[in-house]
N, C-alpha and C positions, 0 to 999 in steps of 0.2 A: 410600366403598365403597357399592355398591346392597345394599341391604337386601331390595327387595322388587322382583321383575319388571315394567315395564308397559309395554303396546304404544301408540304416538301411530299414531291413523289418521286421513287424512286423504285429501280428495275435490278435485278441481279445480271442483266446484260450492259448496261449504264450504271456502273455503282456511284457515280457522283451524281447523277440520276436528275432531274429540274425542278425548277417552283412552278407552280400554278397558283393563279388568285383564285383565292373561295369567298364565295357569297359569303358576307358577315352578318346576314338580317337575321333578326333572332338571334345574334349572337352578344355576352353582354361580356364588354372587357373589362367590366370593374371585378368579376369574379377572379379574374386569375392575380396569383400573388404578384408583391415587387420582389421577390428571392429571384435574382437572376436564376437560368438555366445552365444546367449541367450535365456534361457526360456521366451518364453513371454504368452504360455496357457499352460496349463495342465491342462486333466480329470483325476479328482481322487478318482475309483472307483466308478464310476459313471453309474446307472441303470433308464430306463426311461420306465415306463407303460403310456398306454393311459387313463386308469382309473384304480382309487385308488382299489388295489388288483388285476389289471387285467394283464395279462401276458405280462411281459416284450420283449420289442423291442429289447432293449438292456441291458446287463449283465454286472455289476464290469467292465467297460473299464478304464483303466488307460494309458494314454501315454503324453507326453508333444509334443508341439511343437516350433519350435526355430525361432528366429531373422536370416535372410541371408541363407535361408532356402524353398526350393519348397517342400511340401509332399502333396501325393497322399493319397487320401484314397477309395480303392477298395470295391469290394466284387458285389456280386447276387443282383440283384433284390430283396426287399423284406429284407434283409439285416440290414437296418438301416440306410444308409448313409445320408439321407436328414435331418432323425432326429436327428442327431448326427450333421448336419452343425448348428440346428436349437439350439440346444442346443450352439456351441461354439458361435453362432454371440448372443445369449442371449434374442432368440424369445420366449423361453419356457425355464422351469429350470428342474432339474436330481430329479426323485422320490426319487432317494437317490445317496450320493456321492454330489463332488462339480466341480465346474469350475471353475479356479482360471486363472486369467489375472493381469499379471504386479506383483503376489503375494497378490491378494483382491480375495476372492470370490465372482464371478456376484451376488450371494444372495443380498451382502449388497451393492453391486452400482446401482447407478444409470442407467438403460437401459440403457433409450432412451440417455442415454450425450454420452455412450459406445456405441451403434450402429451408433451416431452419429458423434465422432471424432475421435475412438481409432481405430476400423475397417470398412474396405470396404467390402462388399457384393456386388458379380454377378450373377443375378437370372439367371436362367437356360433359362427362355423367354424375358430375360435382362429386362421387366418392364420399355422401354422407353415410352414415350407420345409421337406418333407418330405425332399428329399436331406440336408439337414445333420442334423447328428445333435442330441440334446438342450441339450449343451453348447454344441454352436455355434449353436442357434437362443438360448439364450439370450446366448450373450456379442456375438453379432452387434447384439444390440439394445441392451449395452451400448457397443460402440465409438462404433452411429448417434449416441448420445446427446451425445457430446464430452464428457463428465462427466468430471472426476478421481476415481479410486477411490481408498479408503484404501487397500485390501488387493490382494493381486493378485486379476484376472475369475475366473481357474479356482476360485478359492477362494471365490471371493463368491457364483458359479453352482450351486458343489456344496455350499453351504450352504443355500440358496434350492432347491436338492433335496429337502432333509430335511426343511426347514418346510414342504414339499408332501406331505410320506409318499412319495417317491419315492425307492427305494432308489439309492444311488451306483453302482452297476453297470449302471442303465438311463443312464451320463452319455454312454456312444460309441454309443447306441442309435440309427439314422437311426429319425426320426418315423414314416415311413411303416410300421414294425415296431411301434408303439405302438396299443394300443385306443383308445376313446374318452376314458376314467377317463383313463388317463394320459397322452393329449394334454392333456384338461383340465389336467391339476397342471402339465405345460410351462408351458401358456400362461401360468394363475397365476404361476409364478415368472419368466417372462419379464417379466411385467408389472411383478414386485417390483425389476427389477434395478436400477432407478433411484431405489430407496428414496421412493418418490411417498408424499404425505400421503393422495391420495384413489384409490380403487379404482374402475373404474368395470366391470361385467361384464353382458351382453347375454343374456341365457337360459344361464349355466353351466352348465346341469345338465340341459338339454332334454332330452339322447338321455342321459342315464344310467339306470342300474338304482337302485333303493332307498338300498341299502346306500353306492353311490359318490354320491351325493346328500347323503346324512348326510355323510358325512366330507368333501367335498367344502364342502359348507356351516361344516362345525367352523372347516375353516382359515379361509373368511371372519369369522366369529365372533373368533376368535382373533386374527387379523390388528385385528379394531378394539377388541375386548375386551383387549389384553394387549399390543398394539402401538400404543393411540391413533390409529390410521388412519380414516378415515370411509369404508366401506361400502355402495356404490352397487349395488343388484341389478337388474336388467330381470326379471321371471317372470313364468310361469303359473303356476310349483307352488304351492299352497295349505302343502305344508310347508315350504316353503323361507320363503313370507311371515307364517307361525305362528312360523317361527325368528326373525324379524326383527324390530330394536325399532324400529323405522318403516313402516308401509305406506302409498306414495302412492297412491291409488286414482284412476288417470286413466282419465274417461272420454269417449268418443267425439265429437265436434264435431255439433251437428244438420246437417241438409244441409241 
């Protein structure tokens, strides 16, 4: 069990990067499991040009990231962060250097099986289909998957409801009836329907108010604190990367 809070932060100029202690008030360490922690990605050394010779986005990054585990990853506009999510979820590959999952490098697997059942991805404009309604935007992404389910979809969908704080009566809701707050919690469970080890989420909480921030943030907490999942965040918010027990702090390429 953790006994005592502390945040690892780390710089793409300093890749072994240092600890800081974080306030632990409000924080409760009986929520996180005893499953030790685990590498489950690592960049290694990893450089990414938009064209072959053309000046790097990003430079040698190395860092890992763990099972039971929220990290942040920071920095500027212009920065790299999107390109850097695009690379872990295995949309594009490293001009050079690798990306290693599970201890395979994405080179030699298969994408689309790895986009499909190893992680989740939350698009920044969550990418629902606004005519289907909640239910169907999530169970449609489970048929994409070709995955066997234990339990039937409708059950597995309307459980992945609650663990979002989205009451079952928003399940025949068409999207386009939904606020912000609660596209977000779709998107979230959509992402979950394929039971992925690693989360991966692009500004979650950009357009939200305070309050659906906090709560929006708990479930990721919870998702790696209580579910072992590892915790991938894109932000700006300063309290979303206070919540977090990683911040990578990437910053911008010289010109």
């Amino acid at each position: 069990m953790h006994t005592a809070k502390q945040q690892t932060t780390q710089d793409n100029d300093t890749v072994t990067g240092g600890t800081t202690d974080k306030d632990s008030a409000g924080k409760d360490s009986s929520t996180h499991t005893d499953t030790p922690h685990k590498t489950i990605l690592t960049l290694d050394d990893v450089s990414y040009a938009y064209t072959k010779g053309g000046r790097n986005v990003l430079s040698h990054i190395s860092t890992s990231f763990h099972t039971g585990e929220v990290a942040s990853i920071v920095g500027p506009s212009g920065a790299g962060k999107t390109t850097l999510l695009s690379l872990i979820s295995g949309l594009t590959t490293p001009t050079e250097g690798s990306v290693i999952f599970d201890g395979r490098d994405l080179k030699t697997m298969d994408r689309y099986d790895y986009r499909s059942h190893d992680i989740g991805v939350i698009f920044q404009s969550f990418n629902l289909l606004p005519q289907l309604t909640v239910l169907e935007n999530i169970m449609l992404t489970m048929d994409a998957s070709g995955k066997r389910f234990p339990r039937p979809k409708k059950e597995i969908a309307l459980n992945l409801l609650r663990q979002v704080h989205l009451p079952e009566r928003y399940a025949n809701e068409r999207i386009l009836h939904l606020s912000g707050g609660e596209q977000q919690r779709v998107a979230i469970a959509r992402a979950l329907s394929d039971d992925p080890r690693v989360i991966i989420a692009d500004e979650p909480t950009g357009n939200l108010d305070g309050a659906t921030q906090a709560d929006i943030m708990r479930i990721f907490t919870d998702l790696a604190h209580k579910e072992n999942r590892c915790v991938i965040i894109v932000t700006h918010s300063p309290q979303i990367a206070q919540a977090s027990d990683t911040v990578f702090n990437l910053k911008p390429q010289a010109r």
